[in-house]
N, CA, C and O atoms as a Tripos MOL2 file, in Angstrom:
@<TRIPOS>MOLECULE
protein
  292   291    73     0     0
PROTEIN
NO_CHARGES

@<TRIPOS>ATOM
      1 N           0.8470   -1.1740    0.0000 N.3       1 UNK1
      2 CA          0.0000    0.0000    0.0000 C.3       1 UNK1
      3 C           0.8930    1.2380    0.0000 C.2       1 UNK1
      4 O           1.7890    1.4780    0.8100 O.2       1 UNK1
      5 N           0.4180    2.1660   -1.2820 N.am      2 UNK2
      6 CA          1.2180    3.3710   -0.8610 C.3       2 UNK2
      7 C           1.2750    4.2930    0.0600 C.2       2 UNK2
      8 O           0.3360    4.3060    0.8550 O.2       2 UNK2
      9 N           2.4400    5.3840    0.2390 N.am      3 UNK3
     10 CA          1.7090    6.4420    1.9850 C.3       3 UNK3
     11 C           1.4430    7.1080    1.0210 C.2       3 UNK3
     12 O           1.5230    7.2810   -0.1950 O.2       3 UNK3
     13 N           0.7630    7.7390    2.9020 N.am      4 UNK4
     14 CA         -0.3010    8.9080    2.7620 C.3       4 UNK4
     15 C           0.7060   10.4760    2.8100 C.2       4 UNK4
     16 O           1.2370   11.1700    3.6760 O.2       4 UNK4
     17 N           0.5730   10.4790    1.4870 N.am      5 UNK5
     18 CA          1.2400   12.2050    1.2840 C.3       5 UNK5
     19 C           0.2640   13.2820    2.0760 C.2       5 UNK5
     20 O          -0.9500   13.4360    1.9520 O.2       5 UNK5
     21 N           1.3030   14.0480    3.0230 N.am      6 UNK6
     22 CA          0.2910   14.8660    4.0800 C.3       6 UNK6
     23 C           0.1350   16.2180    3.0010 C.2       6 UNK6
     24 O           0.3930   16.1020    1.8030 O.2       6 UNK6
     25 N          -0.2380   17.2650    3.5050 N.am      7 UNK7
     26 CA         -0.7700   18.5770    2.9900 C.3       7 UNK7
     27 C           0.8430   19.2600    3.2300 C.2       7 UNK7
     28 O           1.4210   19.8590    2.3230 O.2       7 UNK7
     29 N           1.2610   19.1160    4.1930 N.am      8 UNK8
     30 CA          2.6170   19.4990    4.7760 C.3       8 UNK8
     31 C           3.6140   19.5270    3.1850 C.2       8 UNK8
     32 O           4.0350   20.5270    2.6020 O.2       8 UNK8
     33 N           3.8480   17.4250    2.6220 N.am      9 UNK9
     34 CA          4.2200   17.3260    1.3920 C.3       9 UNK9
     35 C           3.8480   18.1590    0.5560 C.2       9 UNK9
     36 O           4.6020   19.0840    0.2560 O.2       9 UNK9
     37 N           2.7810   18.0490    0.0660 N.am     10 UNK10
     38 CA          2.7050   18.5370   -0.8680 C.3      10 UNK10
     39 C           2.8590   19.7750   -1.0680 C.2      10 UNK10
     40 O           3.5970   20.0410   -2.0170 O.2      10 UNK10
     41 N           2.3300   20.8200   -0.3890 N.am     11 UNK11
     42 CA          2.9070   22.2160    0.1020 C.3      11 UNK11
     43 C           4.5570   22.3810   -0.3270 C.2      11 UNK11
     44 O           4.9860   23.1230   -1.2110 O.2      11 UNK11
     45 N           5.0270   21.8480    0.1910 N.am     12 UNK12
     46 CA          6.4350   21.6670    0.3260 C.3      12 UNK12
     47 C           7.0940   21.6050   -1.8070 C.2      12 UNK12
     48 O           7.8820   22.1610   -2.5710 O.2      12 UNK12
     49 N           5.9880   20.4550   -1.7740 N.am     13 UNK13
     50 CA          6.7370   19.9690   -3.4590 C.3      13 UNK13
     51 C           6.1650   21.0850   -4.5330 C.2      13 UNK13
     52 O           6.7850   21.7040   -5.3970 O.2      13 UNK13
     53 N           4.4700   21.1370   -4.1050 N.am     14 UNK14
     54 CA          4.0870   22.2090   -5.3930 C.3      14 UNK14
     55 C           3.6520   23.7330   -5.0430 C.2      14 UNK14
     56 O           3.2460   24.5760   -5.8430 O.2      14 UNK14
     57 N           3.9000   23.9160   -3.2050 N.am     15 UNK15
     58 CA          3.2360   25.3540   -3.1140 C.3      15 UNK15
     59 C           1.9800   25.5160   -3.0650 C.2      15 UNK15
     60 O           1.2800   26.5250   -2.9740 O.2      15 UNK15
     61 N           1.7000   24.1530   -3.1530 N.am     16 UNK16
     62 CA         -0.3530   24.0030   -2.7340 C.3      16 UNK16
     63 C          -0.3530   23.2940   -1.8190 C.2      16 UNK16
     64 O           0.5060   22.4580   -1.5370 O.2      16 UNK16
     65 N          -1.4840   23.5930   -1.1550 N.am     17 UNK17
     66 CA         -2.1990   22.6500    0.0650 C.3      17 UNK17
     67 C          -3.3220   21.6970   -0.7790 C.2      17 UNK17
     68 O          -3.8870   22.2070   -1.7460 O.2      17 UNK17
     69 N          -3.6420   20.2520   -0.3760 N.am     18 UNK18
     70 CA         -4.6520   19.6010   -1.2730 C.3      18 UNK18
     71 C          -5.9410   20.2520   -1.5930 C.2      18 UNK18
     72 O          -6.6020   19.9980   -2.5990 O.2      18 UNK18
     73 N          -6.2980   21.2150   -0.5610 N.am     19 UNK19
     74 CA         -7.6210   21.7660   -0.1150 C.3      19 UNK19
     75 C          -7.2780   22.8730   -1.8360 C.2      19 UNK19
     76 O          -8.0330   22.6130   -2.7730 O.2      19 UNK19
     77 N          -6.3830   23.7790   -2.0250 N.am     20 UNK20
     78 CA         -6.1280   24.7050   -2.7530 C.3      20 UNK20
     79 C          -5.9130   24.0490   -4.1440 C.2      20 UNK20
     80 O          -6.3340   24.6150   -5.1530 O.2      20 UNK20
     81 N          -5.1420   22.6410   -4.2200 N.am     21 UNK21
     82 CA         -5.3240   21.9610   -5.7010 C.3      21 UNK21
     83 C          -6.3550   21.4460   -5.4240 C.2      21 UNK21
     84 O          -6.6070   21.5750   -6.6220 O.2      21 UNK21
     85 N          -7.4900   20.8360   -4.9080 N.am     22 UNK22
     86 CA         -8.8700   20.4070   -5.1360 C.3      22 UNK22
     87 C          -9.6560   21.6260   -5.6170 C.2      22 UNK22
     88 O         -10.2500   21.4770   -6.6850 O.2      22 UNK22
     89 N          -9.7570   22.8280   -4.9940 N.am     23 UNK23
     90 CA        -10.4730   23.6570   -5.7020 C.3      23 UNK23
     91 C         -10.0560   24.3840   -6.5320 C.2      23 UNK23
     92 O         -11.0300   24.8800   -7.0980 O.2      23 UNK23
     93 N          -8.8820   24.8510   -7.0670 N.am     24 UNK24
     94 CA         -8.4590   24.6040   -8.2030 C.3      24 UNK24
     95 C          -8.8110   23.7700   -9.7030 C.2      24 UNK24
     96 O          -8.9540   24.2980  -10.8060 O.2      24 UNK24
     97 N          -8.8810   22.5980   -9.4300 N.am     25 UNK25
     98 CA         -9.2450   21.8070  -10.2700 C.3      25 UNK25
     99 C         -11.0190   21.5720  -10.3810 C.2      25 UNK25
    100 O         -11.6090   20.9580  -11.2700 O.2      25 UNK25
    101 N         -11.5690   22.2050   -9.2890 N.am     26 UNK26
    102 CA        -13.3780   22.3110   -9.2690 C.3      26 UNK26
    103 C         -12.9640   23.7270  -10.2400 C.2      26 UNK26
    104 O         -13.6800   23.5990  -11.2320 O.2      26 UNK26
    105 N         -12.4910   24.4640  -10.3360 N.am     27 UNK27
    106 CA        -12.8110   25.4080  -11.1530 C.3      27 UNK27
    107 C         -12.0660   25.5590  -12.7040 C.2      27 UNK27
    108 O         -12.1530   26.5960  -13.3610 O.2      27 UNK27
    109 N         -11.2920   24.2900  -13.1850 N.am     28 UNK28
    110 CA        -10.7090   23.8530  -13.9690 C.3      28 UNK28
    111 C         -12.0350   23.5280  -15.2180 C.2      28 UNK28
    112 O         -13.2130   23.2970  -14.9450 O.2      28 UNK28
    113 N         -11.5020   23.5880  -16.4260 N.am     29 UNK29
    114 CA        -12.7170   23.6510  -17.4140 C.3      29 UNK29
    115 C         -12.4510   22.2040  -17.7110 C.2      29 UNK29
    116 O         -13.3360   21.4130  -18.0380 O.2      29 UNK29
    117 N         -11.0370   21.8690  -17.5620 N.am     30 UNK30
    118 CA        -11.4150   19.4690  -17.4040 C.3      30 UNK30
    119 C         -12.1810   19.2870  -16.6060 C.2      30 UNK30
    120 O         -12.8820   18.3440  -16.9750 O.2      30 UNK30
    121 N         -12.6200   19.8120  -15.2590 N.am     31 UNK31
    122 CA        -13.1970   19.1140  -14.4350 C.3      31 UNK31
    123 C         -14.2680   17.9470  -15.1540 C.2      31 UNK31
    124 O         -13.8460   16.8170  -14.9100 O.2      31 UNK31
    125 N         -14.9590   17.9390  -15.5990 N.am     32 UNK32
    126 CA        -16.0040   17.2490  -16.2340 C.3      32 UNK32
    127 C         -15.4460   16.2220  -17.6040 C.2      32 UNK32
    128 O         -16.2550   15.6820  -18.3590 O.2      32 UNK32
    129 N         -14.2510   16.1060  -17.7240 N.am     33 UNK33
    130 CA        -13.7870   16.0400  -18.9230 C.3      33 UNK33
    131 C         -13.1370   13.9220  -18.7330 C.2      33 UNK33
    132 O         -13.3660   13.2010  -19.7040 O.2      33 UNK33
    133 N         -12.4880   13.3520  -17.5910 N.am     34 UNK34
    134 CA        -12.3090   12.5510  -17.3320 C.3      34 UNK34
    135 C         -11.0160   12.9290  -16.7090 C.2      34 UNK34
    136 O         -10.5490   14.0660  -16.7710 O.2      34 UNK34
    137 N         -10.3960   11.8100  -16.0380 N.am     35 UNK35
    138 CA         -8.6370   11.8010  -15.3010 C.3      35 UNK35
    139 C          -7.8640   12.0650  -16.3110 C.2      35 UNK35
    140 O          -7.0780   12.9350  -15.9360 O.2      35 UNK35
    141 N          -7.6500   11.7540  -17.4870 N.am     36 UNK36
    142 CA         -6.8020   12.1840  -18.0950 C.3      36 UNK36
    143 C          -6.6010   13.5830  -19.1210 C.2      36 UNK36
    144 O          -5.5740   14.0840  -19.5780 O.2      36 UNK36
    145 N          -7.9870   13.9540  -19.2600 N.am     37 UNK37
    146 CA         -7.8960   15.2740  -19.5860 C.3      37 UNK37
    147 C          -7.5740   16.1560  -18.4830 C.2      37 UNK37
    148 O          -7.0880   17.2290  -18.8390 O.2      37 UNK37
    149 N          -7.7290   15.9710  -17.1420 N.am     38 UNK38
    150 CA         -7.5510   16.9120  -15.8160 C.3      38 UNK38
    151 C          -6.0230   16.9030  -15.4190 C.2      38 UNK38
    152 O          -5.4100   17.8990  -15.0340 O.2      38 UNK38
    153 N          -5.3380   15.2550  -15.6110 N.am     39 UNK39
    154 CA         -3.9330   15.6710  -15.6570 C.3      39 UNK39
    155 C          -3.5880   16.3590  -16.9930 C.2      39 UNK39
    156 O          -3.0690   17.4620  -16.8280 O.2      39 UNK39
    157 N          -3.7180   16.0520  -18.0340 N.am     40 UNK40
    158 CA         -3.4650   17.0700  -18.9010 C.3      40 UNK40
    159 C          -3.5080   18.2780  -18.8120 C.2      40 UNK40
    160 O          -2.6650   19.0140  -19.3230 O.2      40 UNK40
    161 N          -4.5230   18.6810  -18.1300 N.am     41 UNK41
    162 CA         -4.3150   20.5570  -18.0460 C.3      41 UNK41
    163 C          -3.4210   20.9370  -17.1070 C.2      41 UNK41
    164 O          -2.6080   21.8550  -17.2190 O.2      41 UNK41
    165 N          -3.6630   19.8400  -15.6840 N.am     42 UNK42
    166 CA         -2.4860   20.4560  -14.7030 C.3      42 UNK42
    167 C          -0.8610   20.3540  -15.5230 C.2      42 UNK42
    168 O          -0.1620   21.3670  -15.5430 O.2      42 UNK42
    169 N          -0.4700   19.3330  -16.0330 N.am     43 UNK43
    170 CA          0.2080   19.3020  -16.4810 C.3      43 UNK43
    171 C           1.4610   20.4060  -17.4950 C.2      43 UNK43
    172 O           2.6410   20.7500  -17.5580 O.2      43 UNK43
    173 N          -0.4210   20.6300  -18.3830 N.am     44 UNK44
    174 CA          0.2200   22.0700  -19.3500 C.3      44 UNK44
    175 C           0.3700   23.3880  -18.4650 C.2      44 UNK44
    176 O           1.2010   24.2520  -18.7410 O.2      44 UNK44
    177 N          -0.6040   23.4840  -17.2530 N.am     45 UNK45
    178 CA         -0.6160   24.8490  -16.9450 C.3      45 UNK45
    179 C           0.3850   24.9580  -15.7600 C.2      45 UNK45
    180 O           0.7300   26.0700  -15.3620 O.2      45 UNK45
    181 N           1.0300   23.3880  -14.9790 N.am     46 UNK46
    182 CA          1.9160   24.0070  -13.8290 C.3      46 UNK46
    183 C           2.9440   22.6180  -14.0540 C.2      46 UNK46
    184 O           3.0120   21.5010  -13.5410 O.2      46 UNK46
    185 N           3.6330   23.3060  -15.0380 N.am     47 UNK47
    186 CA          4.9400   22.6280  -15.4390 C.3      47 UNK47
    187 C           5.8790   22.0680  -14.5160 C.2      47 UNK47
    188 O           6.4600   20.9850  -14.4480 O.2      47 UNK47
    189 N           5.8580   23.3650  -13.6570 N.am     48 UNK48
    190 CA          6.9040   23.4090  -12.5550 C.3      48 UNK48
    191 C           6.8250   22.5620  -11.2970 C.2      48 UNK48
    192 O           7.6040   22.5640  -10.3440 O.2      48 UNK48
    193 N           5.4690   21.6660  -11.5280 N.am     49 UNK49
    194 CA          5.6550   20.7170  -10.5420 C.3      49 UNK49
    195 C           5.9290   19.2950  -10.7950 C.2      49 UNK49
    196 O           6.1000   18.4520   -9.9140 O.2      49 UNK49
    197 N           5.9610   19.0700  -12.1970 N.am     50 UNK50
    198 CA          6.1080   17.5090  -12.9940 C.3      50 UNK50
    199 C           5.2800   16.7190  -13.0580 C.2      50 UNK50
    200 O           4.4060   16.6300  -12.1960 O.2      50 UNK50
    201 N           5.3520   15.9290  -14.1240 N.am     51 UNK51
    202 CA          4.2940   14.6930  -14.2480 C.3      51 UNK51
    203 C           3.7210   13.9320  -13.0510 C.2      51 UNK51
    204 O           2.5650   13.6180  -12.7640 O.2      51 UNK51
    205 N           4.4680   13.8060  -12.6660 N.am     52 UNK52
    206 CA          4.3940   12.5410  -11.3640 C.3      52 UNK52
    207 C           3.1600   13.3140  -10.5300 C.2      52 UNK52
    208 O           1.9700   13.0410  -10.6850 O.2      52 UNK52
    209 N           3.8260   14.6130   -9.3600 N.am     53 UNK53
    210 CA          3.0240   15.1080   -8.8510 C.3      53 UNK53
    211 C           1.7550   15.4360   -9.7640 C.2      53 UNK53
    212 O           0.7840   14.8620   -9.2710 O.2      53 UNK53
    213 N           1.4450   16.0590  -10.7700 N.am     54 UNK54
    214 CA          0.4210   15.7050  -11.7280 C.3      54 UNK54
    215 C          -0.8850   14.8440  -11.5750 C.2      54 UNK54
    216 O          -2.0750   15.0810  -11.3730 O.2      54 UNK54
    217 N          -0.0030   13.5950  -11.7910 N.am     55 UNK55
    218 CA         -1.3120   12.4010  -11.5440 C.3      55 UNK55
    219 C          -1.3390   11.7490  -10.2720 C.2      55 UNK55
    220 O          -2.0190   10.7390  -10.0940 O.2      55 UNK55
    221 N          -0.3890   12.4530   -9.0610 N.am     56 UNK56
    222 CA         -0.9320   12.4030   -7.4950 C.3      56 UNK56
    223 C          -2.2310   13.2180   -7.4050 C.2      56 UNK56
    224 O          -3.2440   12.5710   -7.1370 O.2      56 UNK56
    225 N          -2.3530   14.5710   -7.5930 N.am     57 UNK57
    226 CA         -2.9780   15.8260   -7.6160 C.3      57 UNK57
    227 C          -4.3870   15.0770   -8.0360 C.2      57 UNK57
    228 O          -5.4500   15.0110   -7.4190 O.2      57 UNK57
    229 N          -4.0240   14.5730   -9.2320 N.am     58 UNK58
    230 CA         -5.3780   14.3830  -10.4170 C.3      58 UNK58
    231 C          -6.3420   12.8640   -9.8750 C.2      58 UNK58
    232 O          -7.5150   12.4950   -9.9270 O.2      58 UNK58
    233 N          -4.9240   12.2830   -9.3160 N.am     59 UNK59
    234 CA         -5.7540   10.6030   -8.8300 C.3      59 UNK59
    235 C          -6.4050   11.2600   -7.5190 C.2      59 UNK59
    236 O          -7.5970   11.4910   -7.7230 O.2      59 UNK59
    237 N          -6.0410   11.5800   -6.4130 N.am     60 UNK60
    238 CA         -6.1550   12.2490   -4.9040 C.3      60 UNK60
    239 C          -7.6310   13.1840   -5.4500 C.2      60 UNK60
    240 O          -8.7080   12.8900   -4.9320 O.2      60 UNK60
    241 N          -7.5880   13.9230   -6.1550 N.am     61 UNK61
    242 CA         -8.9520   14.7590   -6.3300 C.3      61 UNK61
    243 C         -10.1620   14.1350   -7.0940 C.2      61 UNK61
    244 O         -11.1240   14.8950   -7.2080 O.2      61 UNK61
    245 N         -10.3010   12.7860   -7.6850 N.am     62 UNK62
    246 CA        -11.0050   12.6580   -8.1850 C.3      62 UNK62
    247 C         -11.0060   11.0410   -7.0320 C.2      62 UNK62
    248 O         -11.7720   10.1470   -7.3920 O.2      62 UNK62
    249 N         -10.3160   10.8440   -5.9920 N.am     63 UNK63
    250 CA        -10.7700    9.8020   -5.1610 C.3      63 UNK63
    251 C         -12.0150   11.0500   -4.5240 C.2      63 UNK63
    252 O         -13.2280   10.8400   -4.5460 O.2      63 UNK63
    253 N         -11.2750   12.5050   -3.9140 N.am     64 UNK64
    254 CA        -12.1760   12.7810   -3.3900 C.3      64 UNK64
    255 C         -13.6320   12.8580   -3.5990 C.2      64 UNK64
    256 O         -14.5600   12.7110   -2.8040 O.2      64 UNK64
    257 N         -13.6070   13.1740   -5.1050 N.am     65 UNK65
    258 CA        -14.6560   13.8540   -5.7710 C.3      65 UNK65
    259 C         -16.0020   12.4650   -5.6740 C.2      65 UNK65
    260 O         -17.1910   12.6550   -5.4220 O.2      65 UNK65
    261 N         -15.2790   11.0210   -5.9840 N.am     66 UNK66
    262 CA        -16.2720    9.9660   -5.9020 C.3      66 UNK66
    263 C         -16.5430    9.5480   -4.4720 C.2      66 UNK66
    264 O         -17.5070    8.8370   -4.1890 O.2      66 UNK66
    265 N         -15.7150    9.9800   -3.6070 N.am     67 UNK67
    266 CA        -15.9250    9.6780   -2.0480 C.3      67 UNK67
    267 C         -17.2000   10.6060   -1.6810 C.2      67 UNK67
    268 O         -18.0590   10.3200   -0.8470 O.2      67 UNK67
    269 N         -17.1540   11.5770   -2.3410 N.am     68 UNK68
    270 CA        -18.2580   12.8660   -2.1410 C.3      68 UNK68
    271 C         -19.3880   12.9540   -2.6490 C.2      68 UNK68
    272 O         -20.1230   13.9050   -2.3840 O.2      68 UNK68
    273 N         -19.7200   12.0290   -3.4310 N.am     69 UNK69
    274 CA        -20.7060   11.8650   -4.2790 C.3      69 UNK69
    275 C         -21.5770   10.5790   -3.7100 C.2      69 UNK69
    276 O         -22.7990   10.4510   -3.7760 O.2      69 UNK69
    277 N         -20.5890    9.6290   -3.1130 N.am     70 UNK70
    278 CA        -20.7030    8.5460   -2.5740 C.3      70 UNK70
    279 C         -21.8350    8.9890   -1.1140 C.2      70 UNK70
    280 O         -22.7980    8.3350   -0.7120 O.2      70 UNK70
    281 N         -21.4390    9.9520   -0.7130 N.am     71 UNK71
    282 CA        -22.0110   10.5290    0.4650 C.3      71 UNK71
    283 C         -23.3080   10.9280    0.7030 C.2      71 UNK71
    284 O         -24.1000   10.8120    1.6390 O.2      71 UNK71
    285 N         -23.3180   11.6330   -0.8360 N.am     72 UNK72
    286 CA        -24.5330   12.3720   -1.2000 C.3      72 UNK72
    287 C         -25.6860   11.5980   -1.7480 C.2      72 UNK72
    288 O         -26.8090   12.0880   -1.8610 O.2      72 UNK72
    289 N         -25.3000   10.0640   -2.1720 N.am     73 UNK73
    290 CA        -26.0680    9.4470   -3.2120 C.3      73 UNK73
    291 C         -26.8780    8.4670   -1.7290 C.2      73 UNK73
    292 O         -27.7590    7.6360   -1.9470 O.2      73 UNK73
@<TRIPOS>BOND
     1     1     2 1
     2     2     3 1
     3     3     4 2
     4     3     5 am
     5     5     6 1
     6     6     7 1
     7     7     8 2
     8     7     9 am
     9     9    10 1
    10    10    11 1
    11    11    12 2
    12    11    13 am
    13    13    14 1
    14    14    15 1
    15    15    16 2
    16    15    17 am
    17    17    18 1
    18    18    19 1
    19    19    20 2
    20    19    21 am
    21    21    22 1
    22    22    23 1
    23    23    24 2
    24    23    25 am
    25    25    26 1
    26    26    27 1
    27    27    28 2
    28    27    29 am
    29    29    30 1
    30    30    31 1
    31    31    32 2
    32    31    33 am
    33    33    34 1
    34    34    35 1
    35    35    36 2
    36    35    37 am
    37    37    38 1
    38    38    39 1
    39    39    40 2
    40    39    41 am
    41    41    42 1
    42    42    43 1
    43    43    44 2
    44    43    45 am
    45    45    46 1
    46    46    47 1
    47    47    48 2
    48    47    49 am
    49    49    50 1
    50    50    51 1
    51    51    52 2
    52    51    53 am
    53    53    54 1
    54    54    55 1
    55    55    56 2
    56    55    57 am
    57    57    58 1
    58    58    59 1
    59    59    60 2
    60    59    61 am
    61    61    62 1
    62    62    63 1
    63    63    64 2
    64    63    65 am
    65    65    66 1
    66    66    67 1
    67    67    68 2
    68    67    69 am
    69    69    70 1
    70    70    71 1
    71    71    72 2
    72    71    73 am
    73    73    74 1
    74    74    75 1
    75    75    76 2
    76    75    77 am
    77    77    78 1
    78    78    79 1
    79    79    80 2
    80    79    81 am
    81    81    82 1
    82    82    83 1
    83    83    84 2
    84    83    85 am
    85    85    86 1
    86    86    87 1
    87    87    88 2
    88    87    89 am
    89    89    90 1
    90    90    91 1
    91    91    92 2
    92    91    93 am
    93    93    94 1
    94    94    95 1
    95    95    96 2
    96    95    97 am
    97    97    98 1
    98    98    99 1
    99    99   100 2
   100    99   101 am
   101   101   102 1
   102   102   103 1
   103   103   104 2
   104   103   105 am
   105   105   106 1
   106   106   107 1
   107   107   108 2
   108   107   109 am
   109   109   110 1
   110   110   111 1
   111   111   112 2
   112   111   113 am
   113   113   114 1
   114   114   115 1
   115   115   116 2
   116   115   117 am
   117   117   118 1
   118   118   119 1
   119   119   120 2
   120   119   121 am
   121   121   122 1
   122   122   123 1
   123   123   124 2
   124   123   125 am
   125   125   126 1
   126   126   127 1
   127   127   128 2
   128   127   129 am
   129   129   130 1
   130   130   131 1
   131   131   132 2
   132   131   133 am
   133   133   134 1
   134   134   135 1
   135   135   136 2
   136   135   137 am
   137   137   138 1
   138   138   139 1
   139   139   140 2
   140   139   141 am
   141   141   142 1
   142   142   143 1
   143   143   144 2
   144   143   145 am
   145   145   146 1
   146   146   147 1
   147   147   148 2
   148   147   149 am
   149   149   150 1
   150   150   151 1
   151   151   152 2
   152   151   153 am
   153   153   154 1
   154   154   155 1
   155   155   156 2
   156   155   157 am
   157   157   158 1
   158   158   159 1
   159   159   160 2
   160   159   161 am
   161   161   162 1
   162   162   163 1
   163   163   164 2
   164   163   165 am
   165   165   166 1
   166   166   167 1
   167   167   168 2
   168   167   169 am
   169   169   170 1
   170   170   171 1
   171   171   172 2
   172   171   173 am
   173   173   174 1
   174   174   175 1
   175   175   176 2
   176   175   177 am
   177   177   178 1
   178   178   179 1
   179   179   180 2
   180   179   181 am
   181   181   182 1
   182   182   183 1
   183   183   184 2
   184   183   185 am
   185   185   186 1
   186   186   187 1
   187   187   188 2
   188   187   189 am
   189   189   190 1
   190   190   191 1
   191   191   192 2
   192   191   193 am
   193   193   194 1
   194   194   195 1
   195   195   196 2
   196   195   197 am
   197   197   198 1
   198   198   199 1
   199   199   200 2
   200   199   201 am
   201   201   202 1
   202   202   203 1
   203   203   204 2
   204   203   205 am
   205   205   206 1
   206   206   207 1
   207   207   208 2
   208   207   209 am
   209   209   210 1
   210   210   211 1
   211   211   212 2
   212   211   213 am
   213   213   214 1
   214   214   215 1
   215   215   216 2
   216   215   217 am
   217   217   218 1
   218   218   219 1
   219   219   220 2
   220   219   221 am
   221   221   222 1
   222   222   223 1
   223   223   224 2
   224   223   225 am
   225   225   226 1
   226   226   227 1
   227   227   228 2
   228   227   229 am
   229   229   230 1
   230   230   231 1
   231   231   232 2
   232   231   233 am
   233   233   234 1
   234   234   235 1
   235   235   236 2
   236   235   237 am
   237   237   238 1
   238   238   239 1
   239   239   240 2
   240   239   241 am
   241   241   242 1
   242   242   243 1
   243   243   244 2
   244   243   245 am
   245   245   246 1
   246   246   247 1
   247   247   248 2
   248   247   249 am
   249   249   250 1
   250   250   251 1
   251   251   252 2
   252   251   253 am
   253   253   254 1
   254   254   255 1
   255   255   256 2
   256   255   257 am
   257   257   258 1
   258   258   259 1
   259   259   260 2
   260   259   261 am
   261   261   262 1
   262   262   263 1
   263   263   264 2
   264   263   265 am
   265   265   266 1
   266   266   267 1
   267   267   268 2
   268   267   269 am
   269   269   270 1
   270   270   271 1
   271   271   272 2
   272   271   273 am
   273   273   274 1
   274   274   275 1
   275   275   276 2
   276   275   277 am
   277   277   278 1
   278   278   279 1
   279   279   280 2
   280   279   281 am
   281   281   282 1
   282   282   283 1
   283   283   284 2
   284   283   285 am
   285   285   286 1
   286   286   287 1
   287   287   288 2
   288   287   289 am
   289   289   290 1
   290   290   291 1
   291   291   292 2
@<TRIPOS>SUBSTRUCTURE
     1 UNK1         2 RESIDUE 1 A UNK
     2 UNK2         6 RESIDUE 1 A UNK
     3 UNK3        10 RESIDUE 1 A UNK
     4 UNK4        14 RESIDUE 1 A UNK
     5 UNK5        18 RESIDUE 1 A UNK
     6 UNK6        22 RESIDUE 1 A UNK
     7 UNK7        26 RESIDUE 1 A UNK
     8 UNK8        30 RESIDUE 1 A UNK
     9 UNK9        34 RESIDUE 1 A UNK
    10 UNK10       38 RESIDUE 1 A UNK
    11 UNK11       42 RESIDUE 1 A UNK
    12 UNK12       46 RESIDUE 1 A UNK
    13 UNK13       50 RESIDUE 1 A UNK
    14 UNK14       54 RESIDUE 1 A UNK
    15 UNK15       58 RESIDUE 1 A UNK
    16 UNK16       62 RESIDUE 1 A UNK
    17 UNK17       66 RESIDUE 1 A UNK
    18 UNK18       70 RESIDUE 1 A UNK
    19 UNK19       74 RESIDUE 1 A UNK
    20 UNK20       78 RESIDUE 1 A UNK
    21 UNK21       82 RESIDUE 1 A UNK
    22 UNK22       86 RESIDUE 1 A UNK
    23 UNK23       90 RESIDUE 1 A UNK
    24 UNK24       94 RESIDUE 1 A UNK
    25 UNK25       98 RESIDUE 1 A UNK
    26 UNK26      102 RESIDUE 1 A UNK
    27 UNK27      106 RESIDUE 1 A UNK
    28 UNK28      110 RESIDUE 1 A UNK
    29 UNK29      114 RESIDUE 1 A UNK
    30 UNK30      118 RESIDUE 1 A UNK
    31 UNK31      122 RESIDUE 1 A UNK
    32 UNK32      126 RESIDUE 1 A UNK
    33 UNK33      130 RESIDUE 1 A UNK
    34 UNK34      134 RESIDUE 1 A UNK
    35 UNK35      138 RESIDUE 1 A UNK
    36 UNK36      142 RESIDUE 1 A UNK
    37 UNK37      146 RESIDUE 1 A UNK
    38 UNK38      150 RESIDUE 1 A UNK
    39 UNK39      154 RESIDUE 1 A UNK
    40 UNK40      158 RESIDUE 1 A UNK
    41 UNK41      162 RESIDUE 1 A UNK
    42 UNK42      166 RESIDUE 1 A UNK
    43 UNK43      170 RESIDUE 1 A UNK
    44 UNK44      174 RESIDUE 1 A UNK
    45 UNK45      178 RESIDUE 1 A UNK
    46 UNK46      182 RESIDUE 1 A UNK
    47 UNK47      186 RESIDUE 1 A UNK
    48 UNK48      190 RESIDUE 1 A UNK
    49 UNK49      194 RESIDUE 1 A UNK
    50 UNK50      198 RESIDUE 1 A UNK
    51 UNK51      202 RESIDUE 1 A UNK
    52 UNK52      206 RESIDUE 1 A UNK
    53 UNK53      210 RESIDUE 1 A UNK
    54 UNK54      214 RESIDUE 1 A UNK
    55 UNK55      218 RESIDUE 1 A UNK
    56 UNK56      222 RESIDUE 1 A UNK
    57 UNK57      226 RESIDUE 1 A UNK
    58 UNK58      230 RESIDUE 1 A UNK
    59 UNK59      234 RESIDUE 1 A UNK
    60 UNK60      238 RESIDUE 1 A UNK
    61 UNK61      242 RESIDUE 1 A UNK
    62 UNK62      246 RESIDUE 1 A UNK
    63 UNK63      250 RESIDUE 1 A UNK
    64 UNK64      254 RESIDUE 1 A UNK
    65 UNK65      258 RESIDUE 1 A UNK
    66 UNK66      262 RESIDUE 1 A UNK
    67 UNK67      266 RESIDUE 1 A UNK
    68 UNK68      270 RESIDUE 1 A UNK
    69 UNK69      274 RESIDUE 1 A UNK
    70 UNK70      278 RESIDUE 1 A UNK
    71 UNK71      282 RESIDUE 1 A UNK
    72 UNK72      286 RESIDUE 1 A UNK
    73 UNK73      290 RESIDUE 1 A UNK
């Protein structure tokens, strides 16, 4: 099982807190688009943090997004 990257990490690697790349990406025009169009945009628009972190960001926000829906349904 992989760890749990804290807010602390990530802060640290991209200058965001998860809370600030989750809504970020709610106001992203992929949002609706699937996982791989959403890493694609983070990708094109914040270079400076790399692929990898990328599809942490993109997998981590769209666990949330079905955990949240999960809630509601």
């Amino acid at each position: 099982m992989g760890e749990i990257i804290t807010d602390k990490a990530v802060m640290r690697a991209t200058g965001k807190t998860w809370n600030q790349w989750f809504e970020e990406l709610e106001d992203s025009p992929s949002k609706d688009m699937g996982e791989s169009a959403v890493q694609a945009w983070l990708t094109e628009h914040h270079t400076n943090i790399g692929g990898w972190w990328c599809q942490v960001i993109t997998r981590r926000w769209e666990s949330k997004r079905v955990a949240s829906a999960a809630e509601h349904s």
